[in-house]
N, C-alpha and C positions, 0 to 999 in steps of 0.2 A: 500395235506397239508391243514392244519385248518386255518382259518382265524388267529390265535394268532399265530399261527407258523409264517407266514410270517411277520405279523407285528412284533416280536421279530426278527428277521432276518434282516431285512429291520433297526430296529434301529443297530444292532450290525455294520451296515455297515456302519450308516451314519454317525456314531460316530467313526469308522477310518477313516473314512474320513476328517471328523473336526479337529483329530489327526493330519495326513498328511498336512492339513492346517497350522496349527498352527506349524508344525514343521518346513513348508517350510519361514513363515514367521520369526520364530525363526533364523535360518540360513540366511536370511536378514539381519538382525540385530544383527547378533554377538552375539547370545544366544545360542553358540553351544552345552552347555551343557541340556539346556531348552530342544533345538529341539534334540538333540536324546533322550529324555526319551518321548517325544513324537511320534519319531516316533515309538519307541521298544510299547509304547500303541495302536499305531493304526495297528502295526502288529500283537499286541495280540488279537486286538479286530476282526481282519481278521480269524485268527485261531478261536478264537470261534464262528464265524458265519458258518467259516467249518464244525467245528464238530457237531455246531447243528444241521445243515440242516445235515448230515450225519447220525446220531442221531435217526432224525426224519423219515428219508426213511430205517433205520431200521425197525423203528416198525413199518413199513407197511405190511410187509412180513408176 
């Protein structure tokens, strides 16, 4: 994997991450509708860290 692959990868992640943060916080505070459109974005952002990196070990072959 190229240096830019992982570093595109590495953000897709850390950005569901902050997602999940924010969702959990949301659900603290009675923002139920906040924190699930946050969590549905940090599982999207999950799914494309997937396919990238899946993607990516494609075009190896």
């Amino acid at each position: 994997m190229k240096k830019e692959n992982k570093i595109t990868m590495t953000c897709y992640i850390v950005a569901s991450i902050c997602f999940y943060i924010s969702a959990a916080i949301c659900f603290i505070s009675d923002e139920s509708s906040m924190g699930i459109l946050d969590l549905c974005l940090g599982s999207t952002f999950i799914c494309l860290s997937a396919l990238y990196m899946n993607k990516n070990k494609g075009n190896k072959k």
